[in-house]
C-alpha positions in Angstrom: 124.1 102.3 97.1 125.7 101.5 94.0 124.8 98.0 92.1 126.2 96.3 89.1 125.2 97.4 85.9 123.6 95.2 83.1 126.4 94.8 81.1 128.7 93.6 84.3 126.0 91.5 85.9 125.6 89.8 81.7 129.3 89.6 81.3 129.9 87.8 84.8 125.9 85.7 84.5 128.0 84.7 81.0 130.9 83.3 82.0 129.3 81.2 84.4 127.4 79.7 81.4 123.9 80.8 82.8 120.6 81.6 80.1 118.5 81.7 83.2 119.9 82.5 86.6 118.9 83.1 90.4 119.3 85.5 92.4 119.1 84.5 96.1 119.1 86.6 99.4 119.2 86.5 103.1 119.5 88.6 106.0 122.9 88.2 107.9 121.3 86.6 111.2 117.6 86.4 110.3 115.6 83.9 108.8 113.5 84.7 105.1 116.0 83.7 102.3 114.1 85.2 99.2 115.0 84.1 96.0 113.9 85.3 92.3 114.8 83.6 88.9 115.7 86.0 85.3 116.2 85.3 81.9 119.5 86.5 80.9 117.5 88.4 77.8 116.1 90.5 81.0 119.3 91.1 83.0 117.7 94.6 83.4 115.0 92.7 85.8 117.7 91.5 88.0 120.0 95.0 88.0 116.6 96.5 89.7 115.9 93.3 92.3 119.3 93.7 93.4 119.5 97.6 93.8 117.0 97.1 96.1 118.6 95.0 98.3 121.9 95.7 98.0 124.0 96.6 101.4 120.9 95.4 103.2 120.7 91.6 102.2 123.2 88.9 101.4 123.0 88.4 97.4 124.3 85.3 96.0 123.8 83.5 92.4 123.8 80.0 91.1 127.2 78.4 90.5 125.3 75.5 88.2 123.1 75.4 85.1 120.0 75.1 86.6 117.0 73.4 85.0 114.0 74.9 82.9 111.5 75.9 85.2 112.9 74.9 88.4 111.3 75.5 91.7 111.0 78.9 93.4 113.8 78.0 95.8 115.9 75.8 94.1 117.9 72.6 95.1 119.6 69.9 93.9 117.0 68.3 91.9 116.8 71.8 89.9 120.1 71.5 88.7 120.9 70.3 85.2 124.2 70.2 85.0 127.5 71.2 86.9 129.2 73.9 84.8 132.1 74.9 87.2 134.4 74.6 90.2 134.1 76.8 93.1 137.4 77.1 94.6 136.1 79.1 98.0 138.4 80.6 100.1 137.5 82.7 103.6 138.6 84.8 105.9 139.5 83.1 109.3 137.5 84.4 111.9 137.3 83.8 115.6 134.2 81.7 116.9 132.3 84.0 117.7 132.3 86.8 114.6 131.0 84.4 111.8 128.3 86.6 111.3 130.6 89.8 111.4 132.5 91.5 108.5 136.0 90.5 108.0 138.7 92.7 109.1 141.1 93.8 106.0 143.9 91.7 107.6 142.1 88.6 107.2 140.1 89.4 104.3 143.5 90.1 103.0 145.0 86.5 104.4 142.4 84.9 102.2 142.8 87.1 99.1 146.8 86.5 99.1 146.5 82.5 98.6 144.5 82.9 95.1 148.0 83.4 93.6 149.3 80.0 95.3 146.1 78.2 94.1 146.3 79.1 90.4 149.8 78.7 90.3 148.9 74.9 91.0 146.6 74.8 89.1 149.4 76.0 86.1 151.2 73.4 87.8 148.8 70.8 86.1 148.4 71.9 82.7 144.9 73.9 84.3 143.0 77.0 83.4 142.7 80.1 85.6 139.9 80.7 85.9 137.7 83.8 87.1 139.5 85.5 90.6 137.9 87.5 92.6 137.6 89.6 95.9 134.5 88.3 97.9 132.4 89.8 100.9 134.8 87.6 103.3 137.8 86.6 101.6 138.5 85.6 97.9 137.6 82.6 95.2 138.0 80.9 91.8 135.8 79.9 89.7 136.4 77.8 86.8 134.3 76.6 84.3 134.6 73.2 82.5 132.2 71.4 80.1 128.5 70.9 81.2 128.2 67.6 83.4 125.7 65.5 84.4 125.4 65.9 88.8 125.4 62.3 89.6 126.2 61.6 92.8 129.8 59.9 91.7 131.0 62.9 89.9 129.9 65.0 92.9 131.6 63.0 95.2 134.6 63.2 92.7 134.3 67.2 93.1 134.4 66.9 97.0 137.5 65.1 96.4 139.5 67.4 93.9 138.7 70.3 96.6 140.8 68.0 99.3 143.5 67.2 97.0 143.5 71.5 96.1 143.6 71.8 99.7 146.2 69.5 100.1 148.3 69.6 97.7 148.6 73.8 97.4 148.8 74.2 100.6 145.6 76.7 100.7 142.7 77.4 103.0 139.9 75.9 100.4 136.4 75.3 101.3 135.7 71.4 100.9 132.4 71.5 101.3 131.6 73.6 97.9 130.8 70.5 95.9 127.4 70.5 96.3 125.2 71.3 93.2 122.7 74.1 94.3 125.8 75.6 95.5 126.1 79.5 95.4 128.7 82.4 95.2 128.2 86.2 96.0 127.0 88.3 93.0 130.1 90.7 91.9 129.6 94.3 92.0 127.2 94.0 95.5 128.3 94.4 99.0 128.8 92.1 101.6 126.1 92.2 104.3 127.3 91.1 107.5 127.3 93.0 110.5 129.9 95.4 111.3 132.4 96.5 114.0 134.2 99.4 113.8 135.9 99.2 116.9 137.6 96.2 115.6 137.8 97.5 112.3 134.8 94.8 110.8 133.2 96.9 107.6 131.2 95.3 104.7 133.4 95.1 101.3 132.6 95.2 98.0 132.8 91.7 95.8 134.7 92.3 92.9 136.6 90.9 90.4 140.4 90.5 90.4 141.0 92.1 86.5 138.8 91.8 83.8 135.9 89.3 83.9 137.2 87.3 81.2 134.8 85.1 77.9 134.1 81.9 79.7 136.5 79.4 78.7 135.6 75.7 79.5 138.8 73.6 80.8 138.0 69.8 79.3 141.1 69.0 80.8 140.4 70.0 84.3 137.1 67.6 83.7 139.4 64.8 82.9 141.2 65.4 85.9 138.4 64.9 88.0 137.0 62.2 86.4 139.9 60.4 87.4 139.4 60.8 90.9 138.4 58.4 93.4 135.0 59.7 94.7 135.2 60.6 98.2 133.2 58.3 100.2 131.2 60.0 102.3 130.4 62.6 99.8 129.2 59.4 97.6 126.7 58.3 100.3 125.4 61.2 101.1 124.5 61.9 97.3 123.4 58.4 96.9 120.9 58.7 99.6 119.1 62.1 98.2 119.3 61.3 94.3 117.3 57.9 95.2 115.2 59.0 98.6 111.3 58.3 97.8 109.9 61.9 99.3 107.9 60.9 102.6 105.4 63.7 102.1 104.7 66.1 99.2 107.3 69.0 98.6 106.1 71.6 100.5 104.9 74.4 97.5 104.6 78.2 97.5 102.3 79.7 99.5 99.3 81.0 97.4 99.3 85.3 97.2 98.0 87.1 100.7 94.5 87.8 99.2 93.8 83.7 99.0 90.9 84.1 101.2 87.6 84.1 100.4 86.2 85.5 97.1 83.1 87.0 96.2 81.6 84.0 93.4 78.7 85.8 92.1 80.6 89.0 90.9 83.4 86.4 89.7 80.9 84.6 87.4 78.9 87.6 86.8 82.1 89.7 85.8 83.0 86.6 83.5 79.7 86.5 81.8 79.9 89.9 80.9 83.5 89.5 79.6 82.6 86.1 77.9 79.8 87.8 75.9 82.1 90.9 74.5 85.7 88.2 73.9 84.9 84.9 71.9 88.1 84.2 72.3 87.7 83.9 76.0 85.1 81.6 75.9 86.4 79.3 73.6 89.3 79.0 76.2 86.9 78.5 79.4 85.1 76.1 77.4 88.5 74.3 76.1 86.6 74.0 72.2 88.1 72.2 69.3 88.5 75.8 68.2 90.6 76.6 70.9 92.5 73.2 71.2 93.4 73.7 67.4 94.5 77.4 68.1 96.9 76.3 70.8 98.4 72.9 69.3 96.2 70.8 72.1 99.4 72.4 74.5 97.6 72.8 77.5 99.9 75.3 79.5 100.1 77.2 76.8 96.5 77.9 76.5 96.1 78.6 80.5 99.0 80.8 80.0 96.8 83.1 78.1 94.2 82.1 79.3 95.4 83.8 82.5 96.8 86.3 80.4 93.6 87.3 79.4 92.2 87.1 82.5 95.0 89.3 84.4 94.4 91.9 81.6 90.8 92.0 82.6 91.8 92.9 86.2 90.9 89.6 88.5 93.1 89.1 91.4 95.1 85.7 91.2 92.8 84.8 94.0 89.4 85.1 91.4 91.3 83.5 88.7 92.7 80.4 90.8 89.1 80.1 91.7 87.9 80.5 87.4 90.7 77.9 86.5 90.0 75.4 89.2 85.7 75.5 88.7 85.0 77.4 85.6 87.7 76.3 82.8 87.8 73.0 81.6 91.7 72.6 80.1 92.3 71.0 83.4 95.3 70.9 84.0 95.5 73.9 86.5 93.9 71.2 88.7 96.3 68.4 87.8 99.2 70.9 89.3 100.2 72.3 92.2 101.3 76.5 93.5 104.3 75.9 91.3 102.8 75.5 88.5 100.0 77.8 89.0 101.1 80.8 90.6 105.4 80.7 90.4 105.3 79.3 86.6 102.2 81.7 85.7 100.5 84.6 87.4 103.8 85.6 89.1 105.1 85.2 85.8 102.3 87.1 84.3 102.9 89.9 86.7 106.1 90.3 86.0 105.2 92.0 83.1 105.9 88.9 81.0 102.8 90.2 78.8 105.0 89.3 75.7 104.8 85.4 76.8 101.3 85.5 77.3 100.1 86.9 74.1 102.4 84.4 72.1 100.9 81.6 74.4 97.3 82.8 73.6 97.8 83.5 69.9 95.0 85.1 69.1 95.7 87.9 71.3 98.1 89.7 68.7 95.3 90.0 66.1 92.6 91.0 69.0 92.0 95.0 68.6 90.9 94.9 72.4 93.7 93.2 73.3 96.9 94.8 75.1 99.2 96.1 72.3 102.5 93.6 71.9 105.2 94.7 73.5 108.3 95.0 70.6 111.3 94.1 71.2 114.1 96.3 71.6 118.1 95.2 71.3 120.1 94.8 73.9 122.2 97.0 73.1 119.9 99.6 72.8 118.3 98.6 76.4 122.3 99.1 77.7 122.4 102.3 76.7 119.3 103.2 78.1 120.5 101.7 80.9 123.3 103.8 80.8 121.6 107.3 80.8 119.2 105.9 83.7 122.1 105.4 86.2 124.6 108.2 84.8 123.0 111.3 83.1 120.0 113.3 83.0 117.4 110.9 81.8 115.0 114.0 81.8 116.9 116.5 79.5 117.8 113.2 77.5 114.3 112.4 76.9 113.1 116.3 76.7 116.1 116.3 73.6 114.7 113.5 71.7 110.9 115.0 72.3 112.2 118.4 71.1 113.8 116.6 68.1 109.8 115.4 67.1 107.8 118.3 68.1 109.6 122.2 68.4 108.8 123.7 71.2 106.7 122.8 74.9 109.7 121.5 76.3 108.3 121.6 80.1 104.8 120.6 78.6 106.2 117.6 77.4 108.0 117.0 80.2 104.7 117.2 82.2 103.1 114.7 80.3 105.9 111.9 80.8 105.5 112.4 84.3 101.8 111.9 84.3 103.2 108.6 82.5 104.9 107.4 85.5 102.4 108.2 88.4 101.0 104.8 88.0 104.5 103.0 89.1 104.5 105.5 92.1 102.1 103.8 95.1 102.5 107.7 96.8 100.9 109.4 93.9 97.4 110.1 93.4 98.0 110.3 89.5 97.9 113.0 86.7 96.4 113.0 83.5 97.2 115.4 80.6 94.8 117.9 79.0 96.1 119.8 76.5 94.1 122.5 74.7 94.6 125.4 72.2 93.3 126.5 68.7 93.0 124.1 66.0 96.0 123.1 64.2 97.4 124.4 67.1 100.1 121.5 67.8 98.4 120.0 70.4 97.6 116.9 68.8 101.7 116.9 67.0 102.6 117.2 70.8 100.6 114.4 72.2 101.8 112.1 69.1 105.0 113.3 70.1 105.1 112.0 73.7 103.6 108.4 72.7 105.8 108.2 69.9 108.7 108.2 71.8 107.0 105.3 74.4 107.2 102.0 74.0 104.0 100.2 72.4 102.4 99.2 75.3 102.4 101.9 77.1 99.7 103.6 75.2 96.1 103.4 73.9 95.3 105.5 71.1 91.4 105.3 70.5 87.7 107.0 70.6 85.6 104.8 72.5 82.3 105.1 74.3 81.4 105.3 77.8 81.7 102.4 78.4 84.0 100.8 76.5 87.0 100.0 78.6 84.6 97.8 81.4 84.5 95.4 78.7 87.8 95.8 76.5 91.3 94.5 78.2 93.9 97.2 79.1 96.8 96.8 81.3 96.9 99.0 84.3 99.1 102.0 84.0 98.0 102.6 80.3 97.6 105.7 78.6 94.4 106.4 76.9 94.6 109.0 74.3 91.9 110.8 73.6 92.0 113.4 70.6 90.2 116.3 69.9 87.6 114.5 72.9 84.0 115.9 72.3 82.6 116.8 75.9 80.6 113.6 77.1 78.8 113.3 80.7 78.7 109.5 80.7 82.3 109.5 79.7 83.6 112.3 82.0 81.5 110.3 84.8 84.5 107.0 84.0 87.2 110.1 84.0 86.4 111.2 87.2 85.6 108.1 89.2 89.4 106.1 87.7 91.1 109.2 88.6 90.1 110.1 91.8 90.4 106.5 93.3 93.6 106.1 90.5 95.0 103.1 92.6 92.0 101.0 92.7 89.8 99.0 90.4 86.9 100.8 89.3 83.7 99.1 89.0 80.2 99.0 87.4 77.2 97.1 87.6 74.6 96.0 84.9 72.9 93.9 83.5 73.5 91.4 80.5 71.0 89.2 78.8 68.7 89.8 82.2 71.4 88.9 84.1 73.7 90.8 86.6 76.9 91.5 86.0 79.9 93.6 87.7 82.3 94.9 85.1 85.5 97.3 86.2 88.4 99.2 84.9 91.8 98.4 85.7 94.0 100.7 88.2 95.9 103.6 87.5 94.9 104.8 83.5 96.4 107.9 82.5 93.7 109.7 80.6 95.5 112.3 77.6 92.9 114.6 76.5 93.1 117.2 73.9 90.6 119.6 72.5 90.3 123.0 71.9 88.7 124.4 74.9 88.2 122.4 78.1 85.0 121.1 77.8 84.8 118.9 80.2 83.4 119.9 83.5 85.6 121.9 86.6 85.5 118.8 89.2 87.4 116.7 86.3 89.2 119.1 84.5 90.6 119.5 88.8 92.4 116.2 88.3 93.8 116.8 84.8 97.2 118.7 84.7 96.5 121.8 82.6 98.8 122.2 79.6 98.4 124.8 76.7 100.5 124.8 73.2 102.7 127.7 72.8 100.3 129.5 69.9 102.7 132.4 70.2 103.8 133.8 66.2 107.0 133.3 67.4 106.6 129.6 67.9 104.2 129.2 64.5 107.6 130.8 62.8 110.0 128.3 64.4 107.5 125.4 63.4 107.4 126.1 59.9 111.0 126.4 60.0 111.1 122.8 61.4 109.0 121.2 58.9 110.7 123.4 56.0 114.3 121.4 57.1 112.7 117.6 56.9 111.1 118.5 53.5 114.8 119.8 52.6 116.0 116.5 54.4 113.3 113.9 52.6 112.6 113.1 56.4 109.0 112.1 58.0 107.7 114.0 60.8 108.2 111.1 63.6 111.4 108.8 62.1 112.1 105.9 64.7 115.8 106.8 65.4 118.1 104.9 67.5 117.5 107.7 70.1 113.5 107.1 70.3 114.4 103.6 70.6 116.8 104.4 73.6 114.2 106.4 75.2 111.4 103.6 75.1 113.8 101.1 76.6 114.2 103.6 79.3 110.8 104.1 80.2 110.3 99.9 79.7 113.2 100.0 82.2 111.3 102.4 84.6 107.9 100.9 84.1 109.2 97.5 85.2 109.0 98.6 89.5 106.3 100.0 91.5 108.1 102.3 94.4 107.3 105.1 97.3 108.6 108.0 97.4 109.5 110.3 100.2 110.1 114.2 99.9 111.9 114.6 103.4 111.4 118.9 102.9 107.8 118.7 102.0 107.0 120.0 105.1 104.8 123.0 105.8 107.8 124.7 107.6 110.0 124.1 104.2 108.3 123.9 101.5 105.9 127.0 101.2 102.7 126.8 99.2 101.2 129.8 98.1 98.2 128.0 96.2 95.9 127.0 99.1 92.5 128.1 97.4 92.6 124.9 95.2 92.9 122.1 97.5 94.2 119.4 94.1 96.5 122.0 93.2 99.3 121.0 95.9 98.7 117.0 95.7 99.4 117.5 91.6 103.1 119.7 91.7 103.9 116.8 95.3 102.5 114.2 91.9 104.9 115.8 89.5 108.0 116.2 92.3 107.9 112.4 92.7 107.7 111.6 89.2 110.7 113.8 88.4 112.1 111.5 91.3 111.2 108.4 90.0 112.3 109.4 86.3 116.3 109.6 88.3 115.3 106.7 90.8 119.3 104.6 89.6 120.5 108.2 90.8 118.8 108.8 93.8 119.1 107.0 97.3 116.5 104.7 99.0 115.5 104.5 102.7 115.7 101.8 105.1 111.6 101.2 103.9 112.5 101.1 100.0 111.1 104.4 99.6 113.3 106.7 97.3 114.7 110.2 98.4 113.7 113.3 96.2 116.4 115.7 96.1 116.2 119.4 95.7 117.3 119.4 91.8 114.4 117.5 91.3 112.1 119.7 93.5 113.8 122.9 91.0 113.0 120.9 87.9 109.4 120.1 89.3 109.4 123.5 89.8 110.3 124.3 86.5 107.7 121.9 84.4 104.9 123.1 86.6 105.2 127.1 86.3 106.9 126.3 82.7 104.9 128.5 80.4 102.7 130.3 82.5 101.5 126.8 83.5 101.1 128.3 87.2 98.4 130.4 86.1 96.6 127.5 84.1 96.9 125.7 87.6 95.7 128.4 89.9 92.8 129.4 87.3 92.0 125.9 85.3 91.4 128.2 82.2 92.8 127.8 79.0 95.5 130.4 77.6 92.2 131.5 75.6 90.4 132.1 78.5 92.9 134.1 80.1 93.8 136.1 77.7 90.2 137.2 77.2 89.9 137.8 81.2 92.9 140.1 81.3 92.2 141.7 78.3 88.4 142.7 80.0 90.6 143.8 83.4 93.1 145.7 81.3 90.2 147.9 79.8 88.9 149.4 82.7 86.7 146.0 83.7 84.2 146.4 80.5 84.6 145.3 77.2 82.6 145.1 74.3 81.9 141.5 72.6 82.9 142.3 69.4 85.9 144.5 70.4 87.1 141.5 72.3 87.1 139.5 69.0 89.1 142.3 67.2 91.5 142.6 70.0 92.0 138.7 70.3 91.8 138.2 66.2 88.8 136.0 66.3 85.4 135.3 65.5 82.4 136.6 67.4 81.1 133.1 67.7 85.0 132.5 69.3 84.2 134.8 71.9 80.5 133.3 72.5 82.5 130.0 73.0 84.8 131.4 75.3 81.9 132.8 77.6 79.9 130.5 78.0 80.7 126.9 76.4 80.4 125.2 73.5 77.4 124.3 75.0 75.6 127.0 75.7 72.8 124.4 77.7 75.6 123.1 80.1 77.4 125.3 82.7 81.0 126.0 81.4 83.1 129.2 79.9 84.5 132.1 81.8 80.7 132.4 82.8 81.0 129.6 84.9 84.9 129.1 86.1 85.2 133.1 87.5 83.9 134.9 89.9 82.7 138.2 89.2 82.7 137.5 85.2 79.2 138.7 83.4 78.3 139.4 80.1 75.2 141.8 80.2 73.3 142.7 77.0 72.9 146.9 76.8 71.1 148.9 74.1 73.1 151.6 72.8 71.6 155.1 71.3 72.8 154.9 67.5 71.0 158.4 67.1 67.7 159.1 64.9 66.4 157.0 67.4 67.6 153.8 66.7 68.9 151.7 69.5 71.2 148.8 69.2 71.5 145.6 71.8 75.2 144.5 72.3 77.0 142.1 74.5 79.0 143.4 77.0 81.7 141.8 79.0 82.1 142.5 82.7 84.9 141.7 85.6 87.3 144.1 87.5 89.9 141.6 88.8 91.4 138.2 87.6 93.9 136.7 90.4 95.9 134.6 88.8 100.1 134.8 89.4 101.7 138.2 88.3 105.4 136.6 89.4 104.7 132.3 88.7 108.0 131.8 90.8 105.8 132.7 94.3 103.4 129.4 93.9 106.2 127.3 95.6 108.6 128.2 97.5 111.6 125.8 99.0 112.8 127.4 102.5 116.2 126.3 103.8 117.3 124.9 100.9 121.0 124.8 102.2 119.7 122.3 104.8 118.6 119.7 102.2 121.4 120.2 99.6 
């Protein structure tokens, strides 16, 4: 169901007057309002919280200015100023249908007496206003100068909406004076229940015209003023603006996982971290250093504090638990849930990582720190906005990559999806390995891909085994690893964060003859390149193959390409407004966590002909629902929240997986090397000798030994290893006079890999699902 976009939900969140809004929700005849605040600056934020709910929930927005961190579920106390009039009218409805749509008839009724209403208002020497259509009937809104809600000029509101009332003749809402009052978000749909016998369907709120630039009536403020305040409105106020609370406010509940924690891998955990991040410590430990760093502001150092301590993968359970016994700031104790968990970790996981670095300022010049999010203009973000909910995003995005790096279109495609497996909670997660010759472009291609994603998305490093148990990286992070030299300790971290790829990864040691449990955050996307794959079959089996194009044809189009920027006096990787466009999108997309459902992944409809690898399957289903996710502001959701792939993205799936004979590097886990040198042996007879292999590929003899057997020729790996029936057998051949020569000779008679890539998946019935 369509939603506003971020330049309608901005223009209307402007004329209201709002930096900072809420969006609240209900179900029609349920209990469970939910409510969620945004920053103007992130209007995206909201667009996505109401797409969600949109049709399904009642969706309403703040009338007033509300105040700087105001509660989670605001009321009148949160309210800083009254900023305009609500002029409400409704449909009339019998008794018993309040919770039921409006029919058009009496929608209509309500919608024909705006006209009436601002022509008294014209009457007075009063703006218009903002008209529009809402879920039950129709309204004004009209802005005037910000006000101070005491509970005279309140009362003074209640009265201008009798004298409206009155005095036009119109069915207005006199009890819309109230300041936490709120009024349907335009663009969403009413959410009552329906009738169609009695012709009772949901409409649309939308304005009447143009949304115009807000336009603040001082006049219409002097004409309340004037008022007498309505008297029972004035007591009422009176008695909440100076009621002493009975008991303390009741507060957010703490997250689900407040139970109990495990202390000793808390403390041991923070040890470890304490002794690699000085930083850290001096925050815990609240040090002149750290008081100076920070200005002595307090919030602002648990702020990053908690920033720090998020990056390092604690649940907000573990780090109530470190603020409250373990830091001494203090004032995490002096506070309550507001403060602690609405104002800060909910904040914190909101992706507000921005905020937290500037709030813990050493973070920007810490090289283990999580890189700083740049910003990108907003008109840039509504453009990206744009493509995400209108166009292909995917050939958008393959264009721009194609503009950087000639050639590999599906490759690259493959490795942006591996990119968004981590925001998909039904994916296991895919990981990039590219390999081919060197100088090959695999490396141009990788720099390609991350060049074209925003800054934090991405880790570009060599690091030991055991680096990232100790440095902080947010979860869904890319770690880049080029030309990666074949390690046991690290392939060990490889395969143990990507087979478990939505769960914490742990490790325990010992520091300073102490014990200590160190982990890796959730869902890293290892890239990998190197020239063969070194690393060993049970990882490279949760890596998605990809090999350059190394074709002459290819080599002649890239020299072409660089030839034209030399021509051009352009660099190799220029940040254009179209790279930018494509990193607000994928900010965009990286900002919600979804499901998604293929409804013909079935055995009876979608045919798999790749059963002998068992990852094989779970990797294109991976790719499928990232192509998915990629179009999610095009594609529907279910009643659940999950979204519905579709069968163009099960044919561009499809396409990326089998894209340049990637089906074979799937069903074989070889590089194009490797296979090349396997169908060359089949293609002579099932024998083939070393060094004719090396003249036939135009390579080294040493190439071919590689190719066999490893790199290293200690450690299983090769053709030697990865296929059945491959041998190299070393013969002695008669060179006459009786000489004899020993040669290497290479031995298989069949290589199964795809002759026709199209048969690995098949989609039966497609007409059914179309």
């Amino acid at each position: 169901m369509t939603a506003p976009t971020v330049e309608e939900l901005t223009r209307f969140i402007r004329f209201l007057g709002h930096e900072r809004f809420a969006i609240k929700s209900v179900q029609t005849g349920e209990k469970g309002a939910q409510e969620a605040h945004f920053d103007l600056i992130n209007a995206n934020r909201a667009v996505d919280y109401i797409k969600l709910r949109n049709g399904k929930r009642q969706l309403w927005v703040n009338v007033q200015r509300l105040k700087k961190g105001s509660k989670q579920y605001h009321d009148f106390a949160d309210v800083e100023a009254i900023t305009n009039i609500f002029l409400d009218i409704d449909a009339k409805k019998p008794d018993d249908r309040k919770d039921h749509a409006a029919t058009e008839f009496e929608r209509g009724f309500a919608v024909a007496q705006l006209p009436t209403v601002r022509a008294w208002l014209d009457g007075q020497g009063l703006k218009p206003g903002l008209a529009f259509k809402s879920g039950n009937g129709g309204g004004l809104l009209l802005p005037i100068p910000a006000t101070e809600p005491t509970p005279e000029f309140i009362a003074k509101v209640a009265t201008f909406l009798k004298v409206v009332r009155k005095e036009a003749d119109v069915d207005v809402d006199t009890a819309t004076f109230d300041p936490p009052r709120v009024c349907g978000v335009l663009g969403t749909w009413n959410s009552k229940f329906e009738d169609e016998k009695e012709g009772r369907k949901n409409h649309l709120r939308e304005a009447i015209g143009e949304i115009p630039t807000r336009d603040e009536d001082g006049r219409l403020l002097r004409f309340i003023e004037e008022l007498t305040p309505d008297p029972d409105a004035l007591k009422t106020w009176t008695e909440k603006f100076n009621q002493t609370p009975t008991a303390e406010e009741a507060e957010p509940e703490p997250p689900e996982d407040a139970g109990e924690i495990d202390v000793d891998f808390v403390k041991a955990k923070l040890d470890a971290l304490s002794e690699a991040d000085p930083v850290l410590l001096d925050l815990l430990n609240w040090t002149d250093e750290a008081k100076k760093r920070h200005g002595k502001d307090r919030s602002k150092a648990e702020f990053g504090l908690c920033g720090k301590l998020t990056a390092a993968g604690f649940t907000d359970t573990q780090i109530n638990w470190i603020m409250s016994n373990v830091s001494r700031i203090g004032k995490w104790n002096e506070e309550g849930n507001h403060y602690r968990f609405e104002m800060t970790l909910n904040n914190i996981r909101a992706n507000d990582a921005e905020e937290a670095a500037e709030k813990c300022t050493t973070c920007g010049n810490d090289a283990s720190a999580p890189p700083k999010p740049e910003p990108i203009a907003e008109d840039i973000v509504a453009e990206a906005r744009n493509i995400l909910e209108f166009k292909d995003p995917i050939e958008y995005t393959l264009d721009v990559f194609n503009s950087l790096h000639v050639g590999d279109r599906s490759a690259g495609g493959i490795m942006y999806c591996c990119y968004l497996t981590p925001q998909i909670e039904t994916s296991r997660g895919a990981h990039p390995k590219l390999t081919g010759k060197s100088g090959g472009g695999k490396s141009d291609m990788a720099a390609a891909t991350l060049h074209t994603l925003p800054s934090e998305a991405y880790h570009k490093t060599g690091l030991s085994p055991k680096a990232l148990f100790y440095h902080p990286i947010q979860r869904g992070t890319i770690v880049f690893c080029d030309d990666y030299k074949q390690n046991d300790d690290t392939d060990a971290v490889i395969k143990q964060t990507s087979s478990e790829f939505h769960e914490h990864y742990y490790h325990r040691t010992v520091l300073k003859g102490k014990p200590a449990v160190l982990s890796v955050p959730p869902e890293i996307v290892w890239m990998i390149t190197s020239v063969d794959s070194d690393q060993d079959l049970q990882c490279l089996n949760r890596a998605v193959p990809i090999d350059v194009d190394e074709t002459p044809e290819q080599d002649k189009r890239v020299a072409d390409h660089i030839q034209k920027l030399a021509v051009r006096g352009e660099v190799a990787r220029p940040v254009t407004r179209e790279v930018l466009v494509v990193r607000a999108m994928f900010r965009i997309l990286k900002s919600e966590r979804l499901k998604v459902s293929i409804p013909f992944g079935g055995p009876e409809d979608l045919i798999w002909n790749d059963a002998g690898n068992r990852r094989n399957l779970p990797l294109f289903l991976d790719i499928l629902q990232a192509v998915t996710f990629w179009r999610r502001f095009q594609r529907d959701v279910d009643e659940e929240g999950r979204l519905i792939a579709t069968v163009k993205d099960f044919d561009t799936a499809k396409a990326l997986y089998v894209g340049d004979g990637r089906g074979e590097s799937f069903k074989t886990k070889l590089t194009g090397a490797e296979r090349k040198l396997a169908k060359l042996i089949v293609a002579e007879g099932g024998r083939l000798e070393q060094s004719e292999a090396a003249i036939l590929m135009g390579v080294s003899g040493g190439r071919i030994t590689q190719l066999v057997q490893g790199k290293d020729s200690k450690k299983e790996g090769g053709l030697l290893y990865k296929v059945t029936g491959f041998s190299r057998i070393s013969e002695k051949i008669d060179r006459g006079s009786g000489r004899s020569q020993a040669i290497n000779v290479l031995y298989l008679n069949e290589f199964d890999t795809w002759k026709d890539s199209e048969a690995v998946v098949i989609l039966r019935n497609r007409e059914k699902w179309e």
